[in-house]
BALOBA-1460 file (C-alpha; in Angstrom, 3 decimals):
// residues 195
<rec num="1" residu="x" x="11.650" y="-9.982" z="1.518"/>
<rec num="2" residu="x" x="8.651" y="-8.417" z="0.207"/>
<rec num="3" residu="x" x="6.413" y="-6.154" z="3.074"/>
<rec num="4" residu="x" x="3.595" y="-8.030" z="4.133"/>
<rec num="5" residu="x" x="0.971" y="-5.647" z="3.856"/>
<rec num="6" residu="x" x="2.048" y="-3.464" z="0.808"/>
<rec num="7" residu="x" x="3.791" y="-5.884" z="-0.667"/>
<rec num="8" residu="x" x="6.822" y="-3.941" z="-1.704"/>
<rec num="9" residu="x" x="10.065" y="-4.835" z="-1.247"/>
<rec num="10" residu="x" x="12.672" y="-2.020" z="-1.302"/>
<rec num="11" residu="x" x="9.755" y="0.976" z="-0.503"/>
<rec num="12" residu="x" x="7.629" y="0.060" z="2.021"/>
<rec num="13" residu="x" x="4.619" y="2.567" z="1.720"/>
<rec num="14" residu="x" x="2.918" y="1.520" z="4.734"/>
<rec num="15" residu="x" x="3.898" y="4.623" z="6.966"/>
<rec num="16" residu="x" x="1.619" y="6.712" z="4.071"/>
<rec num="17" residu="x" x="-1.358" y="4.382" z="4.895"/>
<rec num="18" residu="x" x="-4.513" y="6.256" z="5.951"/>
<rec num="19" residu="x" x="-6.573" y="4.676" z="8.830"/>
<rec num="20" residu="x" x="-10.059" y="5.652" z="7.719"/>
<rec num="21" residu="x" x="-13.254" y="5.122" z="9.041"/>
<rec num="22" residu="x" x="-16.374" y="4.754" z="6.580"/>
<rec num="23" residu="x" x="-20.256" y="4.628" z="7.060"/>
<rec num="24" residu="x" x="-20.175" y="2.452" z="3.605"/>
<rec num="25" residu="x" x="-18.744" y="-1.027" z="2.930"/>
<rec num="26" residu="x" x="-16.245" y="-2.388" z="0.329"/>
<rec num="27" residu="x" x="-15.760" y="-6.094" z="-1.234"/>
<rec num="28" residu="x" x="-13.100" y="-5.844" z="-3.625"/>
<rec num="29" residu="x" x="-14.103" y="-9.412" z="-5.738"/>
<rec num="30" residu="x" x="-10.337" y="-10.273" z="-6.930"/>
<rec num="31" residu="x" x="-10.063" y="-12.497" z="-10.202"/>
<rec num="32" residu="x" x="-7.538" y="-14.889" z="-9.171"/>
<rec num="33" residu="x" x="-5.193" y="-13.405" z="-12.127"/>
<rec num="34" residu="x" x="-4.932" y="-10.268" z="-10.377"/>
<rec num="35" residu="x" x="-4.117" y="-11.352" z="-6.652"/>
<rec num="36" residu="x" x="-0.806" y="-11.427" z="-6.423"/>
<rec num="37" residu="x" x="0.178" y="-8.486" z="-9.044"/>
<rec num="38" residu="x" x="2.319" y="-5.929" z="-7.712"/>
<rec num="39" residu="x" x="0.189" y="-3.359" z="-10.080"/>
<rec num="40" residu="x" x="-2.695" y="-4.254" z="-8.127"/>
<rec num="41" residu="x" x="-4.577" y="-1.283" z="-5.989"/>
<rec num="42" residu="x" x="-7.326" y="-2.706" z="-4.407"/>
<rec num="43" residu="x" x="-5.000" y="-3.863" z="-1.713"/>
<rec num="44" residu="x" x="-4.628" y="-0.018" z="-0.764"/>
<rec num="45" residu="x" x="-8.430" y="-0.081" z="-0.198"/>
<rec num="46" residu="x" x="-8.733" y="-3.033" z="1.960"/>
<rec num="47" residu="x" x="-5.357" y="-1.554" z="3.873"/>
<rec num="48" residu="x" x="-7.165" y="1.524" z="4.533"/>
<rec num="49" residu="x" x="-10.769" y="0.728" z="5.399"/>
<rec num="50" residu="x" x="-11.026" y="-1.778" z="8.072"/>
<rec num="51" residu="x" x="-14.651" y="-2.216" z="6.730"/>
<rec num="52" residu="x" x="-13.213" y="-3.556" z="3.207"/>
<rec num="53" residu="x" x="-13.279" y="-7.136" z="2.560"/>
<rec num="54" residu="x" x="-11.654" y="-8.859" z="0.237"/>
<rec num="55" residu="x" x="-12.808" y="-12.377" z="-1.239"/>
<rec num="56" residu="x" x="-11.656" y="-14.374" z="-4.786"/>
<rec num="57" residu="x" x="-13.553" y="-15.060" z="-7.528"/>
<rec num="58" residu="x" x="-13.591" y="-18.372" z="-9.139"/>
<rec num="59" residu="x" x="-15.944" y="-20.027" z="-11.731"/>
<rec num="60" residu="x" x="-16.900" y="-23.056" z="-9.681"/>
<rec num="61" residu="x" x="-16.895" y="-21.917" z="-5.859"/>
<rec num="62" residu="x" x="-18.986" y="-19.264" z="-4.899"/>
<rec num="63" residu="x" x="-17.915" y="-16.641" z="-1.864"/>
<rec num="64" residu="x" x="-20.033" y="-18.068" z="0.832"/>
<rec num="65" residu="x" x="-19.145" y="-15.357" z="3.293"/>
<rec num="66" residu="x" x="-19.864" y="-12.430" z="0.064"/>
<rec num="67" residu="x" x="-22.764" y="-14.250" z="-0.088"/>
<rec num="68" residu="x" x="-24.052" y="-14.260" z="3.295"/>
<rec num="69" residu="x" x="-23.650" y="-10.506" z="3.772"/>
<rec num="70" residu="x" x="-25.255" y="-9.739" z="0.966"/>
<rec num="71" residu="x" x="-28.219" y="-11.591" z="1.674"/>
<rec num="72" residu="x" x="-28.539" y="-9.883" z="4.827"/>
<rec num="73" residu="x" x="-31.693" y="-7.425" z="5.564"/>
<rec num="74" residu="x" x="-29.751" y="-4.841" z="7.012"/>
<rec num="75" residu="x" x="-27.647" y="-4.637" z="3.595"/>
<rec num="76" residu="x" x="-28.129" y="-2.732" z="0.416"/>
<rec num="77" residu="x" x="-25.357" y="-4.509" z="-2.242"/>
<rec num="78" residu="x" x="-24.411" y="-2.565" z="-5.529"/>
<rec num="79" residu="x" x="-22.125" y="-3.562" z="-7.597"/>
<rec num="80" residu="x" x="-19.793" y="-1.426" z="-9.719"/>
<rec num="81" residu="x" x="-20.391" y="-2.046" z="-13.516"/>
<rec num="82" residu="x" x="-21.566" y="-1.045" z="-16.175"/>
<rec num="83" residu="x" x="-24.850" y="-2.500" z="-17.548"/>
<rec num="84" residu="x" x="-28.151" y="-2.033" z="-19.243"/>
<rec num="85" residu="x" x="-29.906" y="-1.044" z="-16.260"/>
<rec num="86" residu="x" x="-27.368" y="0.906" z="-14.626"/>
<rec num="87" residu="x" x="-28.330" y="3.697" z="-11.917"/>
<rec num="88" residu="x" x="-25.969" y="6.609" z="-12.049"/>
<rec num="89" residu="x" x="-23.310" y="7.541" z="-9.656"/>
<rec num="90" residu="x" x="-25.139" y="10.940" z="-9.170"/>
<rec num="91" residu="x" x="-28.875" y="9.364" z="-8.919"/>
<rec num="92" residu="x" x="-27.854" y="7.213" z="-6.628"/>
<rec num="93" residu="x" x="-26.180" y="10.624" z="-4.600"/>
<rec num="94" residu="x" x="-29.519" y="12.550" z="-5.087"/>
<rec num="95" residu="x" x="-31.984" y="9.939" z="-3.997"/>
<rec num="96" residu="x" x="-30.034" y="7.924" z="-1.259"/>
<rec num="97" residu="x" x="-32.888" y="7.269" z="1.402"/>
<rec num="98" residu="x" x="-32.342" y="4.024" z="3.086"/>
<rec num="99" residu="x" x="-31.135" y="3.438" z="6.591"/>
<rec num="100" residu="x" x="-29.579" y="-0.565" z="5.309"/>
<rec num="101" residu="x" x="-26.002" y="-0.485" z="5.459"/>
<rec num="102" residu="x" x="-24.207" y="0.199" z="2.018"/>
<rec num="103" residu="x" x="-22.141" y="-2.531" z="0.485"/>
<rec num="104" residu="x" x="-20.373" y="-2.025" z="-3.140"/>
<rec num="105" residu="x" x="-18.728" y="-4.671" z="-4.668"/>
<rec num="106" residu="x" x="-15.930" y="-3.692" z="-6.788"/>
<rec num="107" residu="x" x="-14.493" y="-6.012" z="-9.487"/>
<rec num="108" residu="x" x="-10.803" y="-6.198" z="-8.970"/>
<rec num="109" residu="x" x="-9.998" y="-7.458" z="-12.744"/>
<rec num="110" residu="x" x="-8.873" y="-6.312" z="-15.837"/>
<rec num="111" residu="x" x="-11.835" y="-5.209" z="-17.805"/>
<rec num="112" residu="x" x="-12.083" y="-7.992" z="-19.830"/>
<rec num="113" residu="x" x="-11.251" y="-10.335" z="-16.401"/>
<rec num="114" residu="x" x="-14.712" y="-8.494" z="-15.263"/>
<rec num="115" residu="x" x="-16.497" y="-8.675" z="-17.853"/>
<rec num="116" residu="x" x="-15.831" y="-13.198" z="-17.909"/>
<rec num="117" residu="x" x="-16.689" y="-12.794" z="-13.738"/>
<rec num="118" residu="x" x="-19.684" y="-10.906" z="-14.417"/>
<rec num="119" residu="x" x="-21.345" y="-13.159" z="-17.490"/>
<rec num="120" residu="x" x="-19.961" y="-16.737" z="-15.362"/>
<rec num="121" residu="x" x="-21.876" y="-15.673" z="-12.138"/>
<rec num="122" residu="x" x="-25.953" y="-15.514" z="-12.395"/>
<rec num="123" residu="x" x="-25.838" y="-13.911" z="-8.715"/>
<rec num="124" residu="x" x="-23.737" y="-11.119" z="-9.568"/>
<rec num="125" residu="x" x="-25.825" y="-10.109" z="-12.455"/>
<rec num="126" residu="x" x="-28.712" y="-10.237" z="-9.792"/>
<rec num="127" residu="x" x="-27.111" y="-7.714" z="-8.480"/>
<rec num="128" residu="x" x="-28.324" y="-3.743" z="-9.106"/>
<rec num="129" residu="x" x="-25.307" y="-1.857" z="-10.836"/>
<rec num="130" residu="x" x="-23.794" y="1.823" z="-10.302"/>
<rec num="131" residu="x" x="-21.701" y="3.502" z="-13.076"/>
<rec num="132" residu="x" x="-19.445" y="6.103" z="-12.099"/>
<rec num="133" residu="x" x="-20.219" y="8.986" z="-14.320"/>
<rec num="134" residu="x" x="-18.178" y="12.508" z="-14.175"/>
<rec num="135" residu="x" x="-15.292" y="11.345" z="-13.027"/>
<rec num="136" residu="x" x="-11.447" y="12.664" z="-13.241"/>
<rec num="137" residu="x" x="-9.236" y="10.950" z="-15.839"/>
<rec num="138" residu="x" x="-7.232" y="8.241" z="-14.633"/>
<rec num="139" residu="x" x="-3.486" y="8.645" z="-13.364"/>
<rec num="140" residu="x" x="-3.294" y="5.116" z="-13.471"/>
<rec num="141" residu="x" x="-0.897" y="3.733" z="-16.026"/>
<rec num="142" residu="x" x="0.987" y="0.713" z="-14.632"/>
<rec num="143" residu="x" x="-0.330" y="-1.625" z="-17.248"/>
<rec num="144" residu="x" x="-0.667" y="-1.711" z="-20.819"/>
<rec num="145" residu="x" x="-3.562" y="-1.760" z="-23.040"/>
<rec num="146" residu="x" x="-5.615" y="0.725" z="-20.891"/>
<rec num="147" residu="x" x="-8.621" y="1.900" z="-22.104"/>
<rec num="148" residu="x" x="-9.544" y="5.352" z="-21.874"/>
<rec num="149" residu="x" x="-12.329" y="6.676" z="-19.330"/>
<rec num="150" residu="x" x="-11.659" y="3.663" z="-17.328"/>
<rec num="151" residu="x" x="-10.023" y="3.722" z="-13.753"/>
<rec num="152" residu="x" x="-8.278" y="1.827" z="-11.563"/>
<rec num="153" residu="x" x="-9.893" y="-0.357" z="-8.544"/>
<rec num="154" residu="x" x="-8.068" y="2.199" z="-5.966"/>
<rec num="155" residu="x" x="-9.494" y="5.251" z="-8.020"/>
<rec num="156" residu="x" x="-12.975" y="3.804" z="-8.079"/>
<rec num="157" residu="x" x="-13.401" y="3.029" z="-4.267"/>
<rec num="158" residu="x" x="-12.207" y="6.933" z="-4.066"/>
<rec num="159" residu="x" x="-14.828" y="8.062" z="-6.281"/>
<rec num="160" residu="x" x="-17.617" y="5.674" z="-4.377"/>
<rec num="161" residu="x" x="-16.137" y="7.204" z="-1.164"/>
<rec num="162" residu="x" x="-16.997" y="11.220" z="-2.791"/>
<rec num="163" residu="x" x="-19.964" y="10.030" z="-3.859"/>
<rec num="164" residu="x" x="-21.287" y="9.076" z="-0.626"/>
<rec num="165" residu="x" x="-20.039" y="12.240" z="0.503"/>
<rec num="166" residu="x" x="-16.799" y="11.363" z="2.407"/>
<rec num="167" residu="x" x="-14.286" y="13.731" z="0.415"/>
<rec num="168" residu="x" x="-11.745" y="13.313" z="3.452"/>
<rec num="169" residu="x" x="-11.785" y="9.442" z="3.034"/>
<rec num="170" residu="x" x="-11.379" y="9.830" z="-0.644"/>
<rec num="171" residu="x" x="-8.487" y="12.301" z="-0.009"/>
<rec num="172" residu="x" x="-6.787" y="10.779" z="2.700"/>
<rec num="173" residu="x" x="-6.794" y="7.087" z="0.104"/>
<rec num="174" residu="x" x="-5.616" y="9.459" z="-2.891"/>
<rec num="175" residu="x" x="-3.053" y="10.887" z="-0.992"/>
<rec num="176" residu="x" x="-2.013" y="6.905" z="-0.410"/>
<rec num="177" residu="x" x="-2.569" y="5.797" z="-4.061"/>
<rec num="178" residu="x" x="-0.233" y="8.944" z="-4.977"/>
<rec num="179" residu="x" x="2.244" y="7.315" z="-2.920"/>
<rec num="180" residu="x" x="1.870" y="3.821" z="-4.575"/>
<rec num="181" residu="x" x="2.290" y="5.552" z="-7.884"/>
<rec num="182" residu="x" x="5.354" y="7.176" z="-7.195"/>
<rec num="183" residu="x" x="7.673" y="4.505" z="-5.820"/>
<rec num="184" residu="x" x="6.371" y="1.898" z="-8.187"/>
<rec num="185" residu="x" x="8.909" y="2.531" z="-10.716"/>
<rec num="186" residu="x" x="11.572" y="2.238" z="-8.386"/>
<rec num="187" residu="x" x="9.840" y="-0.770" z="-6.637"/>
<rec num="188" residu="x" x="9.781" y="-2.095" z="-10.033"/>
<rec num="189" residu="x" x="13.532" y="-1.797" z="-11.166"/>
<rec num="190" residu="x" x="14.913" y="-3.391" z="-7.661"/>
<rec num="191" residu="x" x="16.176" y="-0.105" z="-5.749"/>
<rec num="192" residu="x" x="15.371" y="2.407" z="-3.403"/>
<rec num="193" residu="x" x="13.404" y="5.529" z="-4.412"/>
<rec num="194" residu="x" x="14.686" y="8.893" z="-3.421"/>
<rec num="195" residu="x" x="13.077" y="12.054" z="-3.313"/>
């Protein structure tokens, strides 16, 4: 029987995950394709962050509780994707100012999953975006038909998490991710994986 919480079934990573506290908040928006995949690393986010919420996608029903925090005045919402009027990962480091809480909204999709989410919902293209610029190559390669530059869900919330300057955070989650990574294959193939 699969772990609850990890979701593995013959290596349980949950002794690796971190307990972190953040000053920033996460909602990973799943596409209902990506759910239940065991290739799926947002769930080591929302595991990790108690302040990470995690809320599906679909077409016809809107997130009413996404919805409600982000129209709250004590909340600045950004959401991570790339678009024509984008600000920068490191603009939005050098000019941070306001005292509203921080929400980012990650897109836990395939890119062409977020892309459909993004052009079938008018209020997430209300939303301002923040493209992660300068960042490490991905170590992410679980799934075919990658493209390059791009990063995982996991790796993105880590590089949201240095940007905001919490390099422990990011650490502490990279350290887990690592851990994901290596068992996988074994995870993957039915047995146990030994060091």
């Amino acid at each position: 029987m699969s772990c609850s919480i990890c979701g593995f079934t013959y290596n349980c990573i949950c002794s690796h995950q971190p307990s972190l506290t953040s000053h920033i908040e996460f909602a990973l928006l799943y596409h209902e394709n990506e759910q239940k995949k065991l290739t799926n690393t947002g769930k080591l986010i929302t595991n990790s962050l108690p302040n990470a919420r995690a809320y599906l996608w679909q077409r016809k029903e809107l997130p009413t509780a996404l919805l409600e925090k982000i129209a709250r005045d004590d909340t600045e919402t950004w959401l991570l994707f790339p678009s024509t009027e984008n600000t920068l990962s490191t603009e939005y480091a050098n000019a941070k100012t306001s005292s509203k809480k921080q929400l980012f909204i990650l897109l836990d999709a395939t890119w062409q999953e977020a892309k459909k989410m993004v052009n079938k919902s008018p209020w997430l293209q209300e939303l301002p975006c923040l493209y992660l610029e300068s960042v490490d190559t991905s170590s992410y390669h679980l799934r075919r038909n990658q493209s390059e530059g791009n990063l995982c869900t996991c790796e993105a919330g880590m590089e949201i998490l240095k940007m905001v300057k919490e390099p422990e955070n990011a650490q502490a989650l990279n350290l887990y991710y690592e851990r994901f990574l290596t068992v996988f294959q074994a995870e993957r193939s039915g047995h146990l994986y030994v060091e």
